[in-house]
N, C-alpha and C positions, 0 to 999 in steps of 0.2 A: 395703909391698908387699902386694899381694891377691893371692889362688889363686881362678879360678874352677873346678869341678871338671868335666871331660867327659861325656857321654852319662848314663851310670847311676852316677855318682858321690860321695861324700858328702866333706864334710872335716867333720873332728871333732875339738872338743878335747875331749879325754880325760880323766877324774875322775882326782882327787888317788889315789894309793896309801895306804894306810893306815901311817906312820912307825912309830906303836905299838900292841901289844896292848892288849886292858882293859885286862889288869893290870900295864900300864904298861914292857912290855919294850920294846925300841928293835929293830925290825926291820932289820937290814943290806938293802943296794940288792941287793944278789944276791940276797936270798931274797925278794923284793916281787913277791906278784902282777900283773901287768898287768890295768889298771881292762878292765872290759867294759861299762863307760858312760861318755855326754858328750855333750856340747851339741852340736847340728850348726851349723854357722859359716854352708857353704855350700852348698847340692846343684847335678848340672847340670839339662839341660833333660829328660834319660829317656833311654832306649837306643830305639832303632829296633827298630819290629817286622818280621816276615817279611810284610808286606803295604806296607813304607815310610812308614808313619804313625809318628812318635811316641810312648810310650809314656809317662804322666807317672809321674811321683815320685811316692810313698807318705809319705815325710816330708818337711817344709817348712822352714827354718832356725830356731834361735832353740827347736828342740824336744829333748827329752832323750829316749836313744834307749839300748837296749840291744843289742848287738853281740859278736859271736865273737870270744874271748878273742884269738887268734893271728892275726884277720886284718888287712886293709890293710897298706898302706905311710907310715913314719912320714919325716914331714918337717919342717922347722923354718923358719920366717918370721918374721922380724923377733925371732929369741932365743927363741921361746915354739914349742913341740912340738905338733903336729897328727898327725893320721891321714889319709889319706883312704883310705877303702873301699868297695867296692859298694854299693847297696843291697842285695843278695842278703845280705849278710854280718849287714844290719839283725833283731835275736830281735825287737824288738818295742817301741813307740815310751811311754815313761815316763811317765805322767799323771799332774798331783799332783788329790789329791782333789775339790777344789774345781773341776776343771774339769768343764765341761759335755762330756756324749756327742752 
């Protein structure tokens, strides 16, 4: 199955939670932070502006993104857990070094 996401939309999968500390404790599922990065799967096409133009997307699939701990809504497709959230909800889009500005 595929999710394509509406207007200003993202789907994300979401980074691993950390199981255990450095030093090696074993984290319980109740006390695990929710990641606040991941990969974006899919965006939509932009939210409409007050003029009825389109408005594009700031990030593009395939990129790693950092995002507000609590936000979107989380959904499941084919056994494997996504997000989708605004772009508004997007802190700021993840470069590794090596890429070009």
């Amino acid at each position: 199955m595929k999710l394509r996401p509406l207007n200003d939309r993202i789907l994300i999968l979401p980074g691993q939670e950390e199981a255990k500390t450095s030093g090696g404790i074993i984290i319980p599922d109740t006390a695990k932070e929710k990641p606040a990065e991941g990969r974006v799967v899919a965006v939509g096409k932009g939210r409409m502006g007050d003029n009825g133009k389109r408005i594009a997307m700031d990030v593009t699939a395939d990129e790693r993104i950092l995002f507000s701990k609590f936000s979107g809504t989380e959904v499941k497709i084919d056994g494997i857990n996504y997000l989708v959230i605004r772009q508004d909800d997007v802190l700021g889009i993840i470069e590794s070094p090596t890429s070009s500005q």
